[in-house]
C-alpha positions in Angstrom: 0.0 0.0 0.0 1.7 3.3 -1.2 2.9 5.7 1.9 0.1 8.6 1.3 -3.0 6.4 1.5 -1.9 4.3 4.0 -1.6 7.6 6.0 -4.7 8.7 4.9 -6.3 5.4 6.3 -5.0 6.3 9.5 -6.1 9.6 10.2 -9.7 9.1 9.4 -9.8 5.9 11.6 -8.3 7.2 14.2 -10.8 10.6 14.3 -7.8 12.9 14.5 -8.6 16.3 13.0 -9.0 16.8 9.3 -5.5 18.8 7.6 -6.7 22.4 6.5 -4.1 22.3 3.8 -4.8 18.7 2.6 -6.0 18.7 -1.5 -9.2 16.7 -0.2 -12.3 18.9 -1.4 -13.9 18.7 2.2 -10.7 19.0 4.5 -11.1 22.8 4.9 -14.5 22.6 4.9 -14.6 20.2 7.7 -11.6 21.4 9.9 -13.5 24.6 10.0 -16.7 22.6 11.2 -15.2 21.1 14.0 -12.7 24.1 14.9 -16.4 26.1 15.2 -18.4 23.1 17.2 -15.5 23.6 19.3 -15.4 27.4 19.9 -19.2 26.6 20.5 -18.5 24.5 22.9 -16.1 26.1 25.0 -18.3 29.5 25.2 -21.6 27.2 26.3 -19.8 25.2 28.4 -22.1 25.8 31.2 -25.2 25.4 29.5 -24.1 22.6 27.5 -23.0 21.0 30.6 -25.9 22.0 32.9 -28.9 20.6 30.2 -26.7 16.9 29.4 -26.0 16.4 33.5 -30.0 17.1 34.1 -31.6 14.7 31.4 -29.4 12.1 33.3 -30.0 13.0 37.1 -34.0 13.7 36.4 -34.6 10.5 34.7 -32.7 8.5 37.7 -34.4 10.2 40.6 -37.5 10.5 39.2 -39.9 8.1 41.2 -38.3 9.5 44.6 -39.6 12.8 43.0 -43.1 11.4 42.8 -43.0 9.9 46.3 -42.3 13.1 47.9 -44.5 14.9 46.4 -47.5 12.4 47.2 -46.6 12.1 50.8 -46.7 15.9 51.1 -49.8 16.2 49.7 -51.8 12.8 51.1 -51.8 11.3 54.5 -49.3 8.4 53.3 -47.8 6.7 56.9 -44.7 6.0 55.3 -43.0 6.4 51.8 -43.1 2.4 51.2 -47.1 2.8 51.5 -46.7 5.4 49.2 -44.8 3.3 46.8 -46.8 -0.1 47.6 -50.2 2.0 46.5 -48.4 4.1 43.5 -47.3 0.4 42.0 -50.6 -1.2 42.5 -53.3 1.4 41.4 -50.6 2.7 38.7 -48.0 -0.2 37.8 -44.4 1.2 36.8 -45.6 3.9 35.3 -47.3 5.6 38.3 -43.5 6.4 39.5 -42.8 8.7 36.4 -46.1 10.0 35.3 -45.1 13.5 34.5 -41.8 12.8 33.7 -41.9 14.9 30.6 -42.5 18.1 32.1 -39.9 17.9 34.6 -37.2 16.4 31.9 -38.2 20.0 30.1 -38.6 22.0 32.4 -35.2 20.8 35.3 -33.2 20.9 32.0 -34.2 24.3 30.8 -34.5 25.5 34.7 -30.7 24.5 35.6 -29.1 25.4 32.1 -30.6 29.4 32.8 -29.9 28.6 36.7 -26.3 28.0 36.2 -25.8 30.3 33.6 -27.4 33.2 35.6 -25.3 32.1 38.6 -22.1 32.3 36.9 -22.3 35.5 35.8 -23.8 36.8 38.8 -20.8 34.9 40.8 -18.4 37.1 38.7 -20.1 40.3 38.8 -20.5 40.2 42.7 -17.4 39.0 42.8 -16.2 42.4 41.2 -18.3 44.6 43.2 -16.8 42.8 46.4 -13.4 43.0 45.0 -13.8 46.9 44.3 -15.5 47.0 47.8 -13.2 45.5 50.2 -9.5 44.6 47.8 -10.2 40.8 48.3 -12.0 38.4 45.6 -13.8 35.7 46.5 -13.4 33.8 44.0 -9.8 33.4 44.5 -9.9 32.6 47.7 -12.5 29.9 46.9 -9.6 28.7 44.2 -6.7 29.1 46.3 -5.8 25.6 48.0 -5.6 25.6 51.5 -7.7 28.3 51.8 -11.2 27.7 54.3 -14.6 29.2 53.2 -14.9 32.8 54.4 -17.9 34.9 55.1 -17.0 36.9 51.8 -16.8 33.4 49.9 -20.8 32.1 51.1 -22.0 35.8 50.5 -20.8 35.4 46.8 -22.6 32.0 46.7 -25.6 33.1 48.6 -26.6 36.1 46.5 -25.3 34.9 43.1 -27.5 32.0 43.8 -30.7 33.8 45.2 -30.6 35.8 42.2 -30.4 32.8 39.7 -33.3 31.0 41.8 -35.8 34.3 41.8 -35.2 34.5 38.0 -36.2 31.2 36.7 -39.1 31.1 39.2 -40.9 31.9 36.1 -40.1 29.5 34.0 -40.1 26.7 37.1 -43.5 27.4 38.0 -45.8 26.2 35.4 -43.9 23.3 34.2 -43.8 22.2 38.3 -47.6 22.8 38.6 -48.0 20.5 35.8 -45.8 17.6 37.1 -48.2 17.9 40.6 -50.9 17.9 38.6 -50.1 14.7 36.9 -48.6 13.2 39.6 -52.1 14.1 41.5 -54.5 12.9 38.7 -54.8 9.1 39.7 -55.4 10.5 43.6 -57.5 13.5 43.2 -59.9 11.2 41.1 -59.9 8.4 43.6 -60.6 10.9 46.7 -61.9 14.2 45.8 -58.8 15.8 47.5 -59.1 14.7 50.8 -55.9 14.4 52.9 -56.7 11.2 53.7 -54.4 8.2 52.8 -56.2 6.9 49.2 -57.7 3.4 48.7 -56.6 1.4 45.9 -58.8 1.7 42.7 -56.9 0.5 39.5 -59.9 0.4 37.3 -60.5 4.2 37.0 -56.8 5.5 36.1 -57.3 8.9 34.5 -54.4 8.9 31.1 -53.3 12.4 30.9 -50.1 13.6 29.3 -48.6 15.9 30.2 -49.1 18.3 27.4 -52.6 17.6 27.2 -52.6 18.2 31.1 -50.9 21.6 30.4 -53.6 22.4 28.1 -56.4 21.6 30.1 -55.4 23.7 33.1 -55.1 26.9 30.4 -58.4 25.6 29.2 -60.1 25.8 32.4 -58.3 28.3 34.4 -56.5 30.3 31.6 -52.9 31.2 30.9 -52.8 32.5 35.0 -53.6 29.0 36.3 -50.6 27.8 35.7 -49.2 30.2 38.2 -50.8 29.0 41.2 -48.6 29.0 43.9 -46.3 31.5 42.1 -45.4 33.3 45.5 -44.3 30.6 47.7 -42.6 29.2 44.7 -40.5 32.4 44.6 -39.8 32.5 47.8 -38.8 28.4 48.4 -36.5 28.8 45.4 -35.2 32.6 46.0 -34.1 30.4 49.6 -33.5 27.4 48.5 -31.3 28.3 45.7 -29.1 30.4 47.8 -28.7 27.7 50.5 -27.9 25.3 47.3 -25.5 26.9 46.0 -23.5 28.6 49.3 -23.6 24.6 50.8 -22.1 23.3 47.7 -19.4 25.7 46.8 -18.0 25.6 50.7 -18.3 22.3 51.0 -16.3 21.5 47.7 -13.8 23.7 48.9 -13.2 22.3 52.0 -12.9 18.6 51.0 -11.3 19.6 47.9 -8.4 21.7 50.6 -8.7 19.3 53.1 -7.0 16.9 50.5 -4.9 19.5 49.3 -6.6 18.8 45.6 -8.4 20.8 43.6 -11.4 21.7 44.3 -13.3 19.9 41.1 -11.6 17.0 42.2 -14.1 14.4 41.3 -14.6 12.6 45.1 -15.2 16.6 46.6 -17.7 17.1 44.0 -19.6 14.0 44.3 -19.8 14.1 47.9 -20.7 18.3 47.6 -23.1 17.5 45.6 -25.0 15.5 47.5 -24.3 17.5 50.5 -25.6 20.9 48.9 -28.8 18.8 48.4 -29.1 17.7 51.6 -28.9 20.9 52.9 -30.8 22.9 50.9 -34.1 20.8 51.5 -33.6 20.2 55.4 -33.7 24.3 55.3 -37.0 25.0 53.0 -38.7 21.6 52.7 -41.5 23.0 55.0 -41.9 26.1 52.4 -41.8 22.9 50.0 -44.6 21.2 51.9 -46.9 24.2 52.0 -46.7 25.2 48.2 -47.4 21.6 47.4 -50.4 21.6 49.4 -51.1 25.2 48.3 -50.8 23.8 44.2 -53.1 20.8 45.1 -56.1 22.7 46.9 -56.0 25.4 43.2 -56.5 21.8 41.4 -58.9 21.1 43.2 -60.8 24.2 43.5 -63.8 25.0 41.2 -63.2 27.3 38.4 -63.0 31.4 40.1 -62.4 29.7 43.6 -58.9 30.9 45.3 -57.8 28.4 48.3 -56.6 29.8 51.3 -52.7 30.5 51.6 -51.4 27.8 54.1 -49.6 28.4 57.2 -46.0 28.0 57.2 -44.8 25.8 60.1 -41.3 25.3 61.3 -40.7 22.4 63.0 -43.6 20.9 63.6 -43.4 17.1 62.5 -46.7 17.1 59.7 -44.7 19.6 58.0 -42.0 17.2 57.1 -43.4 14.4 55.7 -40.9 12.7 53.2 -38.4 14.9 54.5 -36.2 11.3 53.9 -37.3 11.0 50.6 -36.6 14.0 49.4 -33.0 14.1 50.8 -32.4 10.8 49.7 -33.3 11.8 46.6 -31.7 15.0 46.4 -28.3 13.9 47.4 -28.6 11.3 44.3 -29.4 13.5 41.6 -27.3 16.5 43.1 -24.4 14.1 43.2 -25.0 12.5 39.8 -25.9 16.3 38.4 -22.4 17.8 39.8 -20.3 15.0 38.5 -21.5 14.8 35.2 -21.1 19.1 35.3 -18.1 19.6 36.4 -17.0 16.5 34.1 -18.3 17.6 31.1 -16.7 21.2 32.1 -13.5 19.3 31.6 -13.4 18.0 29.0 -14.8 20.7 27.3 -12.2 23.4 28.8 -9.8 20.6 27.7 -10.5 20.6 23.9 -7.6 22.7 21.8 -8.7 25.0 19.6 -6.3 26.9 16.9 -5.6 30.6 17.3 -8.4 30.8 20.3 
């Protein structure tokens, strides 16, 4: 085999980039394809990163998900009565009915999440920077270095912000996900809190586009804002909490170790710490704009439920508390390694005259 095919051969089976100069027709064409995918890449790294890690973690914690947010809302004595009756009124399918609007709607919710949050990060960073002659950022950077109160005031606003902004994209795609998680339940008991009796005969089928549609239908475009204010304010909290818990806790395992601090053990385990966290703080807040969301579904047409009360520490306010943490720390841990990952890899590519 002559010297210049046998080359040739090589190159294209072992995927290394096309030669701009080469006399193939396509060469240029395609080394400027894939010198652009990779400039794409590198400046929607977040995004890019945030979207791919939430299709994977959603899908995985999914039916923990639909537990929680059935024992919040019904009088379930325990999350493996909860699963028991999902299974038998509702087979497999009961633990991810809805799964389609919180694929959409996590995905979209953490790719404008995380890209809010970074640029908020760096802007207060600045302003604190300007303000006092220290970053935070580097100290969060610097090995060795311990979380500061300039460090978790960063996180803490920078993530408030980013959970009060996509509030109102989170809110109608959530009320939808109750809403078909809800369906089989609300038509077995007529919204009582009481635990539900099994009925598998009369399963309502409802999408959840078409279950979408039908709460514009009957309650208009604002329907699917029920709720909208506690929403705001559990995510406005919640976010802030997230994003503070897993920032300082990264750094300090990541110091502790003297690595870096997206070394891949601190990040798993910040992950699912941040998680943990978070919920412990505003699962009440959780609780009551669960309940809140249910009574609207439930209410006739025109009808406006009362607000709930907010309760602190008082045990009927956290039921599937344990679900919900075990299910946050999974797909917070899952979420961050994939991210940071992907951020890798992606900050790794090389990329001519960048």
């Amino acid at each position: 085999m002559p010297e210049d095919k046998k080359n040739g051969k090589g190159d294209a089976s072992s995927g290394a980039s096309p030669d701009p100069n080469s006399k193939h027709p396509f060469a240029s064409m395609e080394y400027q394809l894939n010198t652009a995918s990779k400039r794409w890449l590198k400046k929607y790294r977040t995004e890019f990163s945030a979207s791919s890690a939430s299709l994977l973690s959603t899908l995985i914690a999914y039916p923990l998900d639909s537990i929680k947010s059935r024992m919040q809302a019904y009088n379930f004595k325990t999350s493996w009565t909860c699963a028991r009756h999902t299974y038998n009124t509702e087979g497999v399918h009961g633990f991810w009915r809805g799964t389609l609007a919180p694929l959409a709607s996590v995905t979209l919710v953490r790719t404008v999440s995380f890209s809010i949050y970074q640029r908020a990060k760096y802007s207060i960073d600045e302003w604190m920077y300007l303000a006092s002659g220290t970053s935070p950022l580097e100290i969060a950077n610097t090995r060795g270095a311990l979380p500061t109160l300039s460090t978790m005031t960063c996180f803490g606003i920078s993530g408030a912000a980013a959970g009060a902004a996509v509030t109102a994209i989170a809110c109608p795609f959530e009320l939808t996900k109750l809403s078909a998680q809800f369906s089989v339940l609300m038509a077995n008991n007529k919204g009582s809190m009481s635990e539900p009796t099994a009925r598998p005969n009369h399963l309502p089928q409802h999408g959840t586009l078409k279950t979408a549609m039908n709460l514009v239908k009957q309650r208009g475009p604002k329907g699917l804002y029920h709720g909208f204010q506690l929403h705001l304010l559990r995510d406005t909290t919640g976010t802030a909490i997230y994003f503070m818990s897993y920032e300082s806790c990264k750094q300090l395992l990541a110091n502790a170790r003297g690595n870096s601090p997206t070394a891949p053990g601190a990040v798993a385990l910040a992950g699912g710490f941040c998680g943990i966290a978070s919920w412990a703080c505003i699962y009440p807040l959780d609780v009551a704009k669960t309940k809140y969301q249910r009574n609207c579904l439930n209410a006739e047409e025109g009808q406006r439920p009362k607000m709930p009360t907010i309760h602190f520490f008082r045990r009927r306010m956290y039921r599937g508390l344990s679900v919900s943490m075990t299910r946050s720390a999974v797909i917070n841990a899952v979420f961050f390694s994939v991210f940071e990952a992907s951020k890798k890899r992606i900050n790794n590519l090389e990329v001519d005259d960048l």
